[in-house]
C-alpha positions, 0 to 999 in steps of 0.5 A: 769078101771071103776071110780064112783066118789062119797061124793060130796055135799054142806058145809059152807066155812071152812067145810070139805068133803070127795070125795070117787072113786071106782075104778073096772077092773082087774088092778085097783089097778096097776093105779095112781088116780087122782083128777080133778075139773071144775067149770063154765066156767073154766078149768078143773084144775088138783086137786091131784094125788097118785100112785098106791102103795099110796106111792106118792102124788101130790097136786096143790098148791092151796089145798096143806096143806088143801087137803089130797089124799089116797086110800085104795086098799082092797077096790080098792076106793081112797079118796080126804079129803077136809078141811079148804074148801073156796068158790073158791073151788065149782066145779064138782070134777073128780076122773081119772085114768092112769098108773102113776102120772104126776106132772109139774112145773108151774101153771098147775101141771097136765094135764088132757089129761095125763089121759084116764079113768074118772068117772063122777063128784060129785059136791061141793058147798061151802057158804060163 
């Protein structure tokens, strides 16, 4: 599967955003899309993820309630709804894709290596 990540750009600190993944291949709809972010010299830290179907959804605690994931498989995109945005939410944001979601307890709720196809990221900068 393809995945062209796009809606990313710059806001004021409790503005919203919408992050849009197209997704193309045969199959693109049996895959589970997830939400990656890298900011400078950070790790690439796992966003949210929602299965194939829609009807699972994963968050990182630290955008859960303010972050909202969904998709829409008529079009084969999914969403990444960015609200209340703070500073420490500017990255380069990933859109990725593999067969299902997987959610860790812990710090780190996904891992990237768990997910073999990305796109290329959008940036978000949030002011202050």
């Amino acid at each position: 599967v393809q995945l062209q990540a796009s809606g990313g750009g710059l806001v004021q600190a409790g503005g919203s955003l919408r992050l849009s993944c197209a997704a193309s291949g045969s199959t693109a709809d049996d895959y589970a899309i997830g939400w990656f972010r890298q900011a400078p010299g950070k790790k690439r830290e796992g966003v949210s993820c929602i299965s194939s179907n829609g009807g699972t959804t994963y968050y990182a605690d630290s955008v859960e309630g303010r972050f909202t994931i969904s998709r829409d498989n008529a079009k084969s995109t999914a969403y990444l709804q960015m609200n209340s945005l703070k500073p420490e939410d500017t990255a380069v944001y990933y859109c990725t894709a593999d067969r299902r979601c997987r959610f860790y307890s812990g710090a780190q709720r996904f891992r990237a290596a768990d997910f073999r196809s990305w796109g290329q990221g959008t940036q978000v900068t949030v002011s202050s």
